[in-house]
N, CA, C and O of each residue as an XYZ file, in Angstrom:
764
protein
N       0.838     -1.166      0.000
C       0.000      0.000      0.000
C       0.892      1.241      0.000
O       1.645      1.444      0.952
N       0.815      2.253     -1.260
C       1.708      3.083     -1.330
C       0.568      4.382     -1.089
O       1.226      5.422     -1.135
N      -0.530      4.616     -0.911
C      -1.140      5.477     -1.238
C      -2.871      5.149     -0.100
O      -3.415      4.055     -0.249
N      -3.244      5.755      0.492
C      -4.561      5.854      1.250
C      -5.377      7.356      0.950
O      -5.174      8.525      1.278
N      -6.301      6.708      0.227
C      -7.208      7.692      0.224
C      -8.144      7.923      0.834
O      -9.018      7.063      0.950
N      -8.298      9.529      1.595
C      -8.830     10.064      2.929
C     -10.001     10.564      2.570
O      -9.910     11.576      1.875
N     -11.372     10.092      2.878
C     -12.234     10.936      2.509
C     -12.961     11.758      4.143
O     -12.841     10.878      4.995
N     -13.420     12.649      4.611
C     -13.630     13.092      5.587
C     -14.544     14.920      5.699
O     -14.917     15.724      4.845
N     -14.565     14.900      6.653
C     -15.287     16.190      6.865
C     -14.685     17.480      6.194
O     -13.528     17.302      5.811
N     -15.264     18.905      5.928
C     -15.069     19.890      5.389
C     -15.042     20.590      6.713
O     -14.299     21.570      6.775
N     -15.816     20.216      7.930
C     -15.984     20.544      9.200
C     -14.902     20.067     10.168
O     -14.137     19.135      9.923
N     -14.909     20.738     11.207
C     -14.007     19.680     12.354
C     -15.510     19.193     13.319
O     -15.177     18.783     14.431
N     -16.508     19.178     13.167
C     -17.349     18.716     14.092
C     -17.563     19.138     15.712
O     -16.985     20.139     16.135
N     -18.144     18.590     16.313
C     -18.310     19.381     17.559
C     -17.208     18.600     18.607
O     -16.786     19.181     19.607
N     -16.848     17.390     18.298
C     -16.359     16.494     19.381
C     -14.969     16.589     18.975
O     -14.575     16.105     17.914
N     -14.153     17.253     19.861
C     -12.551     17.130     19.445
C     -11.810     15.888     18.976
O     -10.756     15.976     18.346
N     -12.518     14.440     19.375
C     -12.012     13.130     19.027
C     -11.511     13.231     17.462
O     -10.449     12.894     16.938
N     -12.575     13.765     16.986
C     -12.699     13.565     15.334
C     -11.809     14.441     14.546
O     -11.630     14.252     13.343
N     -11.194     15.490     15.271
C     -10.223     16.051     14.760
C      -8.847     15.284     15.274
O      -8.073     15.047     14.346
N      -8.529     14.978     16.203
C      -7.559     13.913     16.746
C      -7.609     12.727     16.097
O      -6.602     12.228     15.594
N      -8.338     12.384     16.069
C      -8.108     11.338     15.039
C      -8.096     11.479     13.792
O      -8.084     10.410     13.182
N      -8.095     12.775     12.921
C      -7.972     13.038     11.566
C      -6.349     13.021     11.470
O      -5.593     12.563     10.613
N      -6.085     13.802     12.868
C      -4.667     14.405     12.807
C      -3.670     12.739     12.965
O      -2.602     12.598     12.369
N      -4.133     11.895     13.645
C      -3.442     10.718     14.306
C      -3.465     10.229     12.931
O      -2.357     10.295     12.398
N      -4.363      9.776     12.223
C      -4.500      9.097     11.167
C      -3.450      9.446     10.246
O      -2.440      8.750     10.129
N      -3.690     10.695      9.467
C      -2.313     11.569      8.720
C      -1.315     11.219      8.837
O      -0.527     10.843      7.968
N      -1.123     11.326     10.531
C       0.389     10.969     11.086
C       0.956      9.659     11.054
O       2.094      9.344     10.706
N       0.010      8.922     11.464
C       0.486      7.526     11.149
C       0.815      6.744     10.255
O       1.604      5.801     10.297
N      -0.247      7.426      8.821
C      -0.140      6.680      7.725
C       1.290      7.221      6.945
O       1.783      6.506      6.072
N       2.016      8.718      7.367
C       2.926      8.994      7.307
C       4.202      8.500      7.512
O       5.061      8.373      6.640
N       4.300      8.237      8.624
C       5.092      7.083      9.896
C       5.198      5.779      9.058
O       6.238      5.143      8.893
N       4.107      5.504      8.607
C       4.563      4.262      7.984
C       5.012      4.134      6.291
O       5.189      3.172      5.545
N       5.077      5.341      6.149
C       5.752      5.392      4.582
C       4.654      5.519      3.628
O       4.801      5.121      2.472
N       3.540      6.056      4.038
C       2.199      5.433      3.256
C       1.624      6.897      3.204
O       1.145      7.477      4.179
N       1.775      7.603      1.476
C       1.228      8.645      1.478
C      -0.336      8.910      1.633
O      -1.053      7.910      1.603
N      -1.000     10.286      1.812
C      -1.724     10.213      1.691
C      -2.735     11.425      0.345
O      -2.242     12.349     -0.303
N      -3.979     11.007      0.330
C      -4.818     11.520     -1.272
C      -6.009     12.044     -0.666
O      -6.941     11.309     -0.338
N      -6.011     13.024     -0.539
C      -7.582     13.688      0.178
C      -7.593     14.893     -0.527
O      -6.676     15.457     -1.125
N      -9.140     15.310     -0.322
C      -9.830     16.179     -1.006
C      -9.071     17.553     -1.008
O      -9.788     18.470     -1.407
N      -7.889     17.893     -0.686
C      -7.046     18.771     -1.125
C      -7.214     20.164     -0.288
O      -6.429     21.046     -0.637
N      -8.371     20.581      1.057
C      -9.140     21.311      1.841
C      -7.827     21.841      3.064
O      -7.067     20.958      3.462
N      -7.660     23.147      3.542
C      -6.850     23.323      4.659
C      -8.399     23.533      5.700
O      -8.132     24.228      6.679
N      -9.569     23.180      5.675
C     -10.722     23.623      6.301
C     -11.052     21.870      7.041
O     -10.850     20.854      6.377
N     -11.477     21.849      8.220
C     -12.159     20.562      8.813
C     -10.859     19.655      8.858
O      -9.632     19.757      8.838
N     -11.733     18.832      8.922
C     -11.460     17.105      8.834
C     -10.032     16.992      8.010
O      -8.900     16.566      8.239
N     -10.760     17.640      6.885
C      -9.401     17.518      5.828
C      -8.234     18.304      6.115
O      -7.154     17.965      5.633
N      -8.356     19.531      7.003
C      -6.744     20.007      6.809
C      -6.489     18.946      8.217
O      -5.758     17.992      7.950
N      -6.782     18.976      9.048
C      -6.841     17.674     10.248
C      -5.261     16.945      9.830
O      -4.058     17.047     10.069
N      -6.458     15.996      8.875
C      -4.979     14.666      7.992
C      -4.237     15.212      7.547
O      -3.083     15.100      7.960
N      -4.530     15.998      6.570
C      -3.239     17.049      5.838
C      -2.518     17.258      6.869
O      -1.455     16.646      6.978
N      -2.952     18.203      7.892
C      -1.386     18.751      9.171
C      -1.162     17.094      9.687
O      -0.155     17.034     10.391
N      -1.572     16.275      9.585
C      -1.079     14.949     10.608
C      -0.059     14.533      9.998
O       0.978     14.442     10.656
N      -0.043     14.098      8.339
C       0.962     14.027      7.698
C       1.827     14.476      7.360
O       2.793     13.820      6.969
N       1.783     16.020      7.396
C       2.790     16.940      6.786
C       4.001     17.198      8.504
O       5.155     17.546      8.754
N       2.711     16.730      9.281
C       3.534     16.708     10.552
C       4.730     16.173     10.595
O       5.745     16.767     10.960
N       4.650     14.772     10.142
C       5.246     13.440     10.545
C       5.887     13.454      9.090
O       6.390     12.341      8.940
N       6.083     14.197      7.994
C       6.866     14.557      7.077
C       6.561     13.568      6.020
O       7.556     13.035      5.528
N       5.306     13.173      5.519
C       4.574     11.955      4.789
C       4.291     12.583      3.526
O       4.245     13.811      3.461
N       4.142     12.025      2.745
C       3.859     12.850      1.063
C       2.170     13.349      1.533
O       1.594     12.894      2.521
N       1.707     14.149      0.785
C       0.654     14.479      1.402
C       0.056     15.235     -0.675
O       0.673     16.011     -1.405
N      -1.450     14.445     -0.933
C      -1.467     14.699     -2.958
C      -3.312     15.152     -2.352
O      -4.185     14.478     -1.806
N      -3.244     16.578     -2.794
C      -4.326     16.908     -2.312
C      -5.405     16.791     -3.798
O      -4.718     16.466     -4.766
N      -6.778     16.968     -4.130
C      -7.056     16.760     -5.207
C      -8.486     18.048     -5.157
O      -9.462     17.728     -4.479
N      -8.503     18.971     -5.645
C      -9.413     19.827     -5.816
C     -10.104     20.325     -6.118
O      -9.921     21.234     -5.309
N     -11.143     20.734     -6.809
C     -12.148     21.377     -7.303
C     -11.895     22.788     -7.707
O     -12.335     23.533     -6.832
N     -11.391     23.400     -8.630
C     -10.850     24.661     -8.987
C     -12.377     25.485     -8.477
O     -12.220     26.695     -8.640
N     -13.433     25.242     -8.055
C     -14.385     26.414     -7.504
C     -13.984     26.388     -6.077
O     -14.181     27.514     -5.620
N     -13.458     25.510     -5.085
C     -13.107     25.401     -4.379
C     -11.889     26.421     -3.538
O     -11.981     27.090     -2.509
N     -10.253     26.088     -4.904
C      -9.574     27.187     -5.020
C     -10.095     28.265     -4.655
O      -9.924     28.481     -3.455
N     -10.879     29.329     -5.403
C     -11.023     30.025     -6.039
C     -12.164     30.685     -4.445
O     -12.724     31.779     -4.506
N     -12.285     29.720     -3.143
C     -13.109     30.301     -2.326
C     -12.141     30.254     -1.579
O     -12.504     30.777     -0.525
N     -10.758     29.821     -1.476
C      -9.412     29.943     -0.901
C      -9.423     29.011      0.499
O      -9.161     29.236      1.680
N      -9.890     27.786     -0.312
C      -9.792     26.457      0.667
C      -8.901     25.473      0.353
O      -8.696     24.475      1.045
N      -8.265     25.788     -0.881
C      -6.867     24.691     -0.977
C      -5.900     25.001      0.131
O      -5.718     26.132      0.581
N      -5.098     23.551      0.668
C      -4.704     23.621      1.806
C      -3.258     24.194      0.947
O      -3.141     24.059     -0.271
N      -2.312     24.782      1.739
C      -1.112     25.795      0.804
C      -0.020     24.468      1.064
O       0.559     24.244      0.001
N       0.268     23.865      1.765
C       1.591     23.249      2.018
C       1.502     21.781      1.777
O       2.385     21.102      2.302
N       0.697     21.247      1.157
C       0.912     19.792      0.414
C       1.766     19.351     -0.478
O       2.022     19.999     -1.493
N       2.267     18.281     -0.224
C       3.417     17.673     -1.783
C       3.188     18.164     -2.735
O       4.056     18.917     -3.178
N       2.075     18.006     -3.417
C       1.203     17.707     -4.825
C      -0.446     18.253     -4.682
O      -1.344     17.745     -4.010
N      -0.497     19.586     -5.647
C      -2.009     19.866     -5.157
C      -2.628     19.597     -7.115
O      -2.330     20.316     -8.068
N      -3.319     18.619     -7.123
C      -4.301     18.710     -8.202
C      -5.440     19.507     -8.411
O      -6.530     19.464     -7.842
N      -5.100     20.120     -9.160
C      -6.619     21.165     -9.392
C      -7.276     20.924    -10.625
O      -6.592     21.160    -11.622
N      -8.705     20.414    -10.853
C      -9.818     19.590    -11.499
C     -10.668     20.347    -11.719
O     -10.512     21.499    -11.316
N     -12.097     19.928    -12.563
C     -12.812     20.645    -12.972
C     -13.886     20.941    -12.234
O     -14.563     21.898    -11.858
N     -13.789     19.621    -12.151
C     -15.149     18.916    -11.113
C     -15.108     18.425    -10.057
O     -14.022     18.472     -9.481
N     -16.332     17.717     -9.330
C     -15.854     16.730     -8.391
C     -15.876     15.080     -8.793
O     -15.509     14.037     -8.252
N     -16.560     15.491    -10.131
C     -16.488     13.822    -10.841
C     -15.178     13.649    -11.261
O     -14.525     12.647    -11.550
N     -14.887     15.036    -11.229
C     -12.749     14.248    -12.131
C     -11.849     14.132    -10.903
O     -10.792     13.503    -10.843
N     -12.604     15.042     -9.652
C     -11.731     15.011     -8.078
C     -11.827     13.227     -7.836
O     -11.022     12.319     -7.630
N     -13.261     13.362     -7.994
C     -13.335     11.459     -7.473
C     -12.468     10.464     -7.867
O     -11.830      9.637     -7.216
N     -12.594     10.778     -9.521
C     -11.528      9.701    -10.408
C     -10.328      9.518    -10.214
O      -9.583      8.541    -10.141
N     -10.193     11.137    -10.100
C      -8.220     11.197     -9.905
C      -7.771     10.611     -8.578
O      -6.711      9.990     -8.495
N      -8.681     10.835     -7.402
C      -7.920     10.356     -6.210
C      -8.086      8.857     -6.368
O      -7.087      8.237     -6.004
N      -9.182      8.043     -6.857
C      -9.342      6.841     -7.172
C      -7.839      6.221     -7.907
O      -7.045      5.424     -7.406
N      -7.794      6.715     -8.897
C      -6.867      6.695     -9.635
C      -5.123      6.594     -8.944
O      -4.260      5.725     -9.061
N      -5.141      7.657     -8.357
C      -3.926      7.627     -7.304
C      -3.559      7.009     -5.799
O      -2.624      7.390     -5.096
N      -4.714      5.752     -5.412
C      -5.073      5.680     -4.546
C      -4.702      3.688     -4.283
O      -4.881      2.921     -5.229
N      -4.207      3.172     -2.916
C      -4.543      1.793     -3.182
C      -5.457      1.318     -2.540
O      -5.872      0.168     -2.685
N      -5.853      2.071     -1.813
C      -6.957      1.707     -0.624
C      -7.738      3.385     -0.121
O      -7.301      4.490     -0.443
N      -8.908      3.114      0.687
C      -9.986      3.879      1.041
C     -10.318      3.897      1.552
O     -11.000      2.907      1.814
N     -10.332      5.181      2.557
C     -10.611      5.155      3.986
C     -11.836      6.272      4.461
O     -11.408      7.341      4.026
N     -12.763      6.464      4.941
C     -13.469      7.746      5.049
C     -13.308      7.459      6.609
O     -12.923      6.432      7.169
N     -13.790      8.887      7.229
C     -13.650      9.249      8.469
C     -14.851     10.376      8.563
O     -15.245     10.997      7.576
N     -15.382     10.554      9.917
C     -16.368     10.761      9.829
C     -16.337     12.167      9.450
O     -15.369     12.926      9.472
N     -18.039     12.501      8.950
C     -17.971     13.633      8.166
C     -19.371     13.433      7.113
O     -19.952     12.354      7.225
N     -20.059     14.686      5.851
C     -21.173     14.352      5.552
C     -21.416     14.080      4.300
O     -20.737     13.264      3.677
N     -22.363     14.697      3.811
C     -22.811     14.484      2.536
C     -21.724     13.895      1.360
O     -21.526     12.830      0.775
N     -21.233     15.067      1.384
C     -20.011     14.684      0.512
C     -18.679     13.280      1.285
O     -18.245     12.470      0.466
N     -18.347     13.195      2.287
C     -17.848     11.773      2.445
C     -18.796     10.970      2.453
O     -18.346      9.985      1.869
N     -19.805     10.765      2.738
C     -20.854      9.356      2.639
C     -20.494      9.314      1.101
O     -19.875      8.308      0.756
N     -20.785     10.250      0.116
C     -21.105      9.990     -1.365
C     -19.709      9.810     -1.603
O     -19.511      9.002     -2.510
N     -18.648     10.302     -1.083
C     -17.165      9.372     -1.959
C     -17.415      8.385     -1.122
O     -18.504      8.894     -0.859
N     -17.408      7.562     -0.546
C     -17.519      6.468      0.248
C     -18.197      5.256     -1.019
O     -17.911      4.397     -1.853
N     -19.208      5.966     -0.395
C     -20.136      4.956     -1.494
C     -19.868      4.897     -3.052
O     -20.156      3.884     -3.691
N     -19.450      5.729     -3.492
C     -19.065      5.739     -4.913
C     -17.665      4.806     -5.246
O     -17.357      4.058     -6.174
N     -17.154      5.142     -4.302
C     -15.938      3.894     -4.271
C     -16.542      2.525     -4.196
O     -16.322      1.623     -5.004
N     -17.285      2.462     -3.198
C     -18.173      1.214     -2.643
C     -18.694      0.322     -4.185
O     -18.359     -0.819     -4.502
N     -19.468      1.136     -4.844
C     -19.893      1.160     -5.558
C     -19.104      0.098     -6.741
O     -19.274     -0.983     -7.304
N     -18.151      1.227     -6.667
C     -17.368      0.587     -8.117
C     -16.778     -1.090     -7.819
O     -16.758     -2.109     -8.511
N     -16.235     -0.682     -6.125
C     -15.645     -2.630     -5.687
C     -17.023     -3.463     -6.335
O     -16.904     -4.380     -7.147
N     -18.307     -2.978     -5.831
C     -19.393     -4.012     -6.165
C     -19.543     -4.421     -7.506
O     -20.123     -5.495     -7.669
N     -19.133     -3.779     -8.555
C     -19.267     -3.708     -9.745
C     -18.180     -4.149    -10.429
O     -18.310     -4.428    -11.621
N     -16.865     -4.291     -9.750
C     -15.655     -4.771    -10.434
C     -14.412     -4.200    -10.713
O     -13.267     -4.593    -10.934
N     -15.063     -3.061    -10.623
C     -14.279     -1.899    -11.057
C     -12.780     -1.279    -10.623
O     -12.080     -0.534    -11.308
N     -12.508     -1.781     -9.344
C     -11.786     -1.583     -8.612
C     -11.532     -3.085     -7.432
O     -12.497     -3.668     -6.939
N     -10.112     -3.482     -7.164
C     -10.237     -4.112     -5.659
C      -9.546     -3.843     -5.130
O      -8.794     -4.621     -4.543
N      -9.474     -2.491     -5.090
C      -8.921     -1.783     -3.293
C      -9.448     -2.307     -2.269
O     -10.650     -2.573     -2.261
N      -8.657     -2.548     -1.229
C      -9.652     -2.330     -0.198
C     -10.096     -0.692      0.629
O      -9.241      0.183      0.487
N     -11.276     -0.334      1.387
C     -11.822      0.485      1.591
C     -12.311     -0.032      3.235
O     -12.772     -0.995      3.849
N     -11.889      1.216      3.389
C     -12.523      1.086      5.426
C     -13.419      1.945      5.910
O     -13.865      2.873      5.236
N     -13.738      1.718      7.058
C     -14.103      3.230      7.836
C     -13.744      3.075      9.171
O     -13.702      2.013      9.792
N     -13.375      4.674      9.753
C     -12.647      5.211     11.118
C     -13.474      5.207     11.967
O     -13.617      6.369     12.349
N     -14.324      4.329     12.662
C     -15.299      4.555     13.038
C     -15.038      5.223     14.358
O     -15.007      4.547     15.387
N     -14.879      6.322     14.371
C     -14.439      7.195     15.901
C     -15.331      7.498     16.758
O     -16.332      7.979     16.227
N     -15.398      7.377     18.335
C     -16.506      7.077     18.843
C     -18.206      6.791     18.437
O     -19.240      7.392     18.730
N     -17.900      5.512     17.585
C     -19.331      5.101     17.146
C     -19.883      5.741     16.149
O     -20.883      5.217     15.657
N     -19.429      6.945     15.619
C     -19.952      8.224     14.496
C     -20.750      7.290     13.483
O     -21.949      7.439     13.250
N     -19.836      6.177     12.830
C     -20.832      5.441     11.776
C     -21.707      3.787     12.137
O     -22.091      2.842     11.448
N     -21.723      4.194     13.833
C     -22.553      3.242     14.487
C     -23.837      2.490     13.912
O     -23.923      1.263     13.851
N     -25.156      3.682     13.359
C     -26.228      3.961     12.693
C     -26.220      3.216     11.472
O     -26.952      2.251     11.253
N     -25.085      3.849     10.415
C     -24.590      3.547      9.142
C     -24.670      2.250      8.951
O     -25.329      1.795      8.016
N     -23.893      1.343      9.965
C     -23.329      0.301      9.696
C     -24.751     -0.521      9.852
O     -25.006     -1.437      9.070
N     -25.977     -0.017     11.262
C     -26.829     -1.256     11.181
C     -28.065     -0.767     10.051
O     -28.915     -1.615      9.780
N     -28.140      0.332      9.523
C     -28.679      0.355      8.091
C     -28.721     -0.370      7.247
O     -29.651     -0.871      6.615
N     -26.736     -0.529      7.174
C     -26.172     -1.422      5.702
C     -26.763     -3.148      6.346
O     -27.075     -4.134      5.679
N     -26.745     -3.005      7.553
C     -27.577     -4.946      8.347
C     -28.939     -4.445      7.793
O     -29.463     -5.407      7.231
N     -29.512     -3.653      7.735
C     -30.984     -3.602      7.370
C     -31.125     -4.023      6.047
O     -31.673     -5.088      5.764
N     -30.631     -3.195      5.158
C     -30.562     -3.252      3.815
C     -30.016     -4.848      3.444
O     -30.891     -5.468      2.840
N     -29.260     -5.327      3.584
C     -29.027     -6.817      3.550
C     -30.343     -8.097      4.050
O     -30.706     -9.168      3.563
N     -30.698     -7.389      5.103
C     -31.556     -8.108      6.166
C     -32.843     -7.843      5.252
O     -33.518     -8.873      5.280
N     -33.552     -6.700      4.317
C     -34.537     -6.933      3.822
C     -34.082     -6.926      2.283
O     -34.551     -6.244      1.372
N     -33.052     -7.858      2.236
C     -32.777     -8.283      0.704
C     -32.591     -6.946     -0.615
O     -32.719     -6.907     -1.839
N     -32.329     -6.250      0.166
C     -31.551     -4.937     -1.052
C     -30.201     -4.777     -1.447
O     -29.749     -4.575     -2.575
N     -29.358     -4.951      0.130
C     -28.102     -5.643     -0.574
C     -27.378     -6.618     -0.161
O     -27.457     -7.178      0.932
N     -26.443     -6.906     -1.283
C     -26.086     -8.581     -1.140
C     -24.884     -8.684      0.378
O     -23.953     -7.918      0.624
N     -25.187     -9.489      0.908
C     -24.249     -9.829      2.021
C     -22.620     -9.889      1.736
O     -21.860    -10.048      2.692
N     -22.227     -9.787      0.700
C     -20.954     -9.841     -0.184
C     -20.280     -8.727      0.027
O     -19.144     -8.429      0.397
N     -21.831     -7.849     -0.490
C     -21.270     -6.152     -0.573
C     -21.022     -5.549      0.712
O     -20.078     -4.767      0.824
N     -21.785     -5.830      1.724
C     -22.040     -5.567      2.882
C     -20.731     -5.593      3.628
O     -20.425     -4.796      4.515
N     -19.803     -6.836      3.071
C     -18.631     -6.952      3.495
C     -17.098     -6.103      2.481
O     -15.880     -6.251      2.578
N     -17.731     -5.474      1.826
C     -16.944     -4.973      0.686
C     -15.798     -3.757      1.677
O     -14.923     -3.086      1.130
N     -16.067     -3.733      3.018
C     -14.695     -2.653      3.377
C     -14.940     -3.204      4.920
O     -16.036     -3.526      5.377
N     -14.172     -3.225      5.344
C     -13.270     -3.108      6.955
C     -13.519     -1.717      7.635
O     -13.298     -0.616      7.131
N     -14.128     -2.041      9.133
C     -14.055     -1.129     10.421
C     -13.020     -1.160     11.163
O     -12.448     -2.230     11.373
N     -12.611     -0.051     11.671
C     -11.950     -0.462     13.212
C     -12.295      1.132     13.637
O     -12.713      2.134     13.057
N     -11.788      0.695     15.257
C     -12.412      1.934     15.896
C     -11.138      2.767     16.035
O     -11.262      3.957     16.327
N      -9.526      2.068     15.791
C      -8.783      2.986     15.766
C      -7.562      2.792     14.777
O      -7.409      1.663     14.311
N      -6.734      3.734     14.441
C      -6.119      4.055     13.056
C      -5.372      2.355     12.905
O      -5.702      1.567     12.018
N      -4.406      2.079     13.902
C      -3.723      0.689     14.139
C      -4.475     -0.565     13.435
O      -4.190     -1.370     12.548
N      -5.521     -0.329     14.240
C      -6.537     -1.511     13.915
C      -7.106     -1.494     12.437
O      -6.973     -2.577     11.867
N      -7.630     -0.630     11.799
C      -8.194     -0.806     10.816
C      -7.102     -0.569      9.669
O      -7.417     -0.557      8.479
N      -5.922     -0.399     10.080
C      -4.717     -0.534      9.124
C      -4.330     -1.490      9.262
O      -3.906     -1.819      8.154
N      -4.147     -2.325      9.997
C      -3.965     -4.301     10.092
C      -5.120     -4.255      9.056
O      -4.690     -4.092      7.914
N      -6.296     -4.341      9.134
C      -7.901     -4.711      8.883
C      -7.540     -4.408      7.126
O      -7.630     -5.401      6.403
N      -7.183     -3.209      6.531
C      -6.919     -2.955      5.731
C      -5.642     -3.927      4.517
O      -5.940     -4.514      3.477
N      -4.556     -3.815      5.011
C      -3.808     -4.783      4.952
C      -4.402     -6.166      4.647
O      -4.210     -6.852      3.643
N      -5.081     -6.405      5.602
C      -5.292     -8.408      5.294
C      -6.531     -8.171      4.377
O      -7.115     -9.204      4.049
N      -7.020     -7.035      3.920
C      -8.062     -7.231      3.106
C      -7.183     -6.728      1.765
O      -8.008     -7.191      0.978
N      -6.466     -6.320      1.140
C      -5.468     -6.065      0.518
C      -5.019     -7.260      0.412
O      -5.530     -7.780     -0.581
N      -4.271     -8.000      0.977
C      -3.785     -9.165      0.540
C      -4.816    -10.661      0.011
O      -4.266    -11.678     -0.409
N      -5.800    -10.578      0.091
C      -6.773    -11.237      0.218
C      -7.621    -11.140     -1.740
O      -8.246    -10.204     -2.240
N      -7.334    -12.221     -2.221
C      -7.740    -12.157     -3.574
C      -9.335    -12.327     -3.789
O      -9.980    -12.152     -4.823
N      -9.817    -12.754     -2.391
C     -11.442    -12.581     -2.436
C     -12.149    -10.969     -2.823
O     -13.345    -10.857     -3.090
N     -11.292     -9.911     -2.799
C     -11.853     -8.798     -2.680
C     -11.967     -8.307     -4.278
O     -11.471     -7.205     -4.509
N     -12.509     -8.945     -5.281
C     -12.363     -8.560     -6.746
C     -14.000     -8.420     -6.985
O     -14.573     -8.960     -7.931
N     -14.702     -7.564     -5.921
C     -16.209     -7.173     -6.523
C     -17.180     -8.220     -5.871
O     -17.234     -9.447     -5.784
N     -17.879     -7.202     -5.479
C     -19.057     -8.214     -5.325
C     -20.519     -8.382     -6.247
O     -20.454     -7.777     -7.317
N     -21.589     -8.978     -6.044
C     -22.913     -8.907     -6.858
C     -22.880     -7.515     -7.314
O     -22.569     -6.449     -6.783
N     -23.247     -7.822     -8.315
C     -23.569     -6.424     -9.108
C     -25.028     -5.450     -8.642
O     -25.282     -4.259     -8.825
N     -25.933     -6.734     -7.866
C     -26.972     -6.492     -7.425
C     -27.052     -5.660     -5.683
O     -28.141     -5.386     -5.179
């Protein structure tokens, strides 16, 4: 794994955990030689990882939305800042530059890169593996939804398993790892 892609808040949220653990995360995945690919933001969640990594002196490939720029939310001190048209070419490119997928908590816009990644493993498209940070319980809800949705036959139990939890950075980077090495992870039902 040369590359983790961070998807996460635009916010820092109300609970300091979630910024500590944006920042721990950054740092660690740094520490271990393992750059990181996030939405390219010095605002929330995202400058969070950004300073965690740049902390701990980690490549750090931000990916942006030139309307974004242009409201003076690109973070200034990253390795590599990509600036895009869209957020459909932001999605691709970090996909693209990415070996694995991680979101951390945060809204609209991380649920929808989440799932759009999600998406593509189910379909074939990709076999990264993909996690979530689940920091004090934040995607507690989420997770017994995705048991609902399985449980009344919408989605396949396959998919359901298509990414790895842990509640802290260590753990779900083991979790990550053995799902990475693991040749079962090439898509699930298309359904």
């Amino acid at each position: 794994m040369k590359r983790v892609c961070v998807f996460c808040g635009a916010n820092r949220g109300l609970r300091p955990s979630y910024a500590a653990a944006a920042r721990d995360f950054g740092g660690r995945l740094a520490q271990a030689g393992v750059g990181l690919v996030y939405g390219g933001g010095n605002v929330g969640l995202m400058g969070a990882v950004a300073d965690g990594a740049l902390a701990q002196g980690g490549e750090v490939i931000g990916v942006i939305p030139r309307q974004l720029v242009e409201r003076e939310l690109a973070h200034g001190e990253v390795t590599v800042m990509h600036v895009v048209g869209s957020m459909h070419e932001r999605k691709a490119l970090m996909a693209d530059l990415s070996d694995a997928f991680v979101a951390l908590p945060g809204g609209y816009g991380t649920l929808d890169e989440f799932f759009e990644i999600l998406t593509w493993a189910q379909l074939g498209l990709h076999d990264k593996p993909c996690g979530l940070l689940n920091v004090e319980g934040y995607f507690d809800d989420l997770l017994r939804f995705l048991d609902r949705a399985v449980a009344d036959g919408l989605l396949q139990a396959a998919n359901r398993n298509l990414f790895v939890v842990g509640t802290d950075t260590e753990k779900l980077m083991s979790e990550l790892r053995a799902a990475g090495s693991r040749v079962a992870i090439k898509g699930g039902d298309f359904r």
